[in-house]
N, C-alpha and C positions, 0 to 999 in steps of 0.2 A: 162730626167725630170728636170725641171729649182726648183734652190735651192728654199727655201720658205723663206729662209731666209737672207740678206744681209753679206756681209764678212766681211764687216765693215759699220761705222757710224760715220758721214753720206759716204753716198756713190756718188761719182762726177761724172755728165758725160755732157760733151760738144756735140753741135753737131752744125757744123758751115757749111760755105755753102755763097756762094751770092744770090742776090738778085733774085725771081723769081723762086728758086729751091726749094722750099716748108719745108724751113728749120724750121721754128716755125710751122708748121702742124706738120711736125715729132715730136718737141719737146712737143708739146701741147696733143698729140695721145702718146706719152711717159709717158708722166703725168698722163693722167688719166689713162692709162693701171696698172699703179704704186698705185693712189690713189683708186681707184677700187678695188684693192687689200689689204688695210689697213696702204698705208704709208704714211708720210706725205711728199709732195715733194713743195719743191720753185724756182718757174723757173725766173732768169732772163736774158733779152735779150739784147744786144749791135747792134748796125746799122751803117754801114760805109756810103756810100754816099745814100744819101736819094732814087735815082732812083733807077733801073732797074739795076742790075748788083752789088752794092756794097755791102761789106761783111757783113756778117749777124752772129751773134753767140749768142747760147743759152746755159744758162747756167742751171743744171739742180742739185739740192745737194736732196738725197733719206735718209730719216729717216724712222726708226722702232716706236723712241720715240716724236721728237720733231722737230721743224720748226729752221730752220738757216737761216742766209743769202743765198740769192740770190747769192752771188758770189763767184767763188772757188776762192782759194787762188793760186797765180801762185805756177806754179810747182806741182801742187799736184792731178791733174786730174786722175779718176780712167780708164774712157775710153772718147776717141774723136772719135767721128763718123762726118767724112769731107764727104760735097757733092761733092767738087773741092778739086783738088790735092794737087795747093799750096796752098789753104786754110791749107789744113793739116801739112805743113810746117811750113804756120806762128802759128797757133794756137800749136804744140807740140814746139816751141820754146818761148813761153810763158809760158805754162801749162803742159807742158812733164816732164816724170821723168822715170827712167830706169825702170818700171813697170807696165806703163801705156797701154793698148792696144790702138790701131790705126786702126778703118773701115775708108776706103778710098773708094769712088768713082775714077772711074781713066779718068773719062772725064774732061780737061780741057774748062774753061771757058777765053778767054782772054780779060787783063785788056783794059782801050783805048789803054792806052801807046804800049802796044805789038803791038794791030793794026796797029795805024800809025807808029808804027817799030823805036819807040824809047826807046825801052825796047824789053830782050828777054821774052821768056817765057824757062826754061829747058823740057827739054823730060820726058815724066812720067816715062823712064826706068831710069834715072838718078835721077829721085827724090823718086824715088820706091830701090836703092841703097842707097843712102843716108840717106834715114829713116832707113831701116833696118839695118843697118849699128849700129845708137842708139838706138833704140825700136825694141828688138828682136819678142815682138806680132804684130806684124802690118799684115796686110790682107787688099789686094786691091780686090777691085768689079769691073767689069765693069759693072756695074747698069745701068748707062743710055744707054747703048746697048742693053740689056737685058728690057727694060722698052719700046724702039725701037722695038721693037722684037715682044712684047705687045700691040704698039700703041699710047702708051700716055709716051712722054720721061719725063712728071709730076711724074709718076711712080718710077722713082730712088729712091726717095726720104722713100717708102714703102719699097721698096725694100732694104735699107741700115736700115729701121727700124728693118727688118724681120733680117737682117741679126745680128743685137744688139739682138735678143730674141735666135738666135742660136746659142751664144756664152753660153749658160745657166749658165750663172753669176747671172745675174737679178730676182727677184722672180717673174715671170712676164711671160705668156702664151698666147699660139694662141687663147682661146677666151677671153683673155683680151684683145684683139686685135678686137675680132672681135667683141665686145662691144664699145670699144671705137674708131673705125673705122665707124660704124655705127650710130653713135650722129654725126656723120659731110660730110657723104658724103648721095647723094641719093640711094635708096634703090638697084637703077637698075645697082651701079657700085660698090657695095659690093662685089660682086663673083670677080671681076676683081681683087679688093682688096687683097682681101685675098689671090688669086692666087700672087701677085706678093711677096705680104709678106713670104707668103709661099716658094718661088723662092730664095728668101733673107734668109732664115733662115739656108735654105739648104747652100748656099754659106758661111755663117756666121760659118760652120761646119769645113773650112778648118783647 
């Protein structure tokens, strides 16, 4: 059973991601799961290259009492939830701190540069070393395999949600979920919903 109550104030969570991976869904489906609940939450967003693919990060500060800024302060993040791997690199080297928990998607997205093969990309088992190396909570998903699996690889992105409510840190439940799941998708892909959420949460348990 998830606490009712925050373990501190405010409470920081990042959840970053490119372009196209439904990263302000989650963050916005996070919010209201939050605000639904009695908190107050201020979400701000950052956008790297305007199309299809550039990075995207949300920022999310959780109050008992009172509204903050939009923006965490580097270093002080309480948990990052990455759609993309090296997202979760760049983002916990801005906003990491030996404390911090780390959900990872472990599907690679690559940048142009990789493509045209002027830039590498490293191996997720290398960068799956590396983190854990400094951030002893870290927990990799393979979500968008799992969302494949499903039908819809849009699905990841519920799925890493689900998998943030199974950490039970959060004051925050399966039907807050499924309240605020249900303000934005249609009626006939809610079971789907919750099924992946559900999927996520269980993983969120490791």
């Amino acid at each position: 059973m998830n606490s009712t109550r925050l373990s501190k104030d405010p409470y920081s969570v990042i959840i970053t991601g490119v372009g196209g991976q439904g990263n302000v869904m989650a963050s916005r489906v996070l919010g209201s799961m939050l605000v639904n609940n009695g908190f107050s939450v201020t979400i701000g967003e950052t956008f790297g290259a305007s199309q299809r693919g550039g990075s995207v990060m949300s920022h999310l500060r959780i109050s008992e009492t009172s509204s903050w800024s939009p923006q965490i302060p580097k270093g002080t993040a309480d948990i990052i939830v990455s759609l993309e791997p090296i997202e979760a690199v760049r983002v916990l080297a801005a906003y990491g701190n030996p404390g911090v928990i780390l959900l990872s998607n472990t599907r690679p997205i690559f940048p142009v540069n990789v493509i045209k093969g002027d830039a590498a990309y490293p191996s997720v088992e290398e960068l799956k070393k590396s983190v854990r190396r400094l951030i002893p909570h870290s927990i990799f998903i393979e979500a968008t395999e799992e969302a494949l699996k499903m039908g819809n690889p849009i699905l990841a992105n519920i799925i890493m949600l689900g998998a943030v409510v199974g950490l039970n840190i959060l004051p925050i439940t399966r039907e807050n979920f499924r309240t605020a799941i249900g303000e934005r998708v249609s009626p006939d892909t809610v079971d789907l919903n919750m099924d992946a959420f559900d999927l996520g949460s269980r993983l969120g348990q490791q």
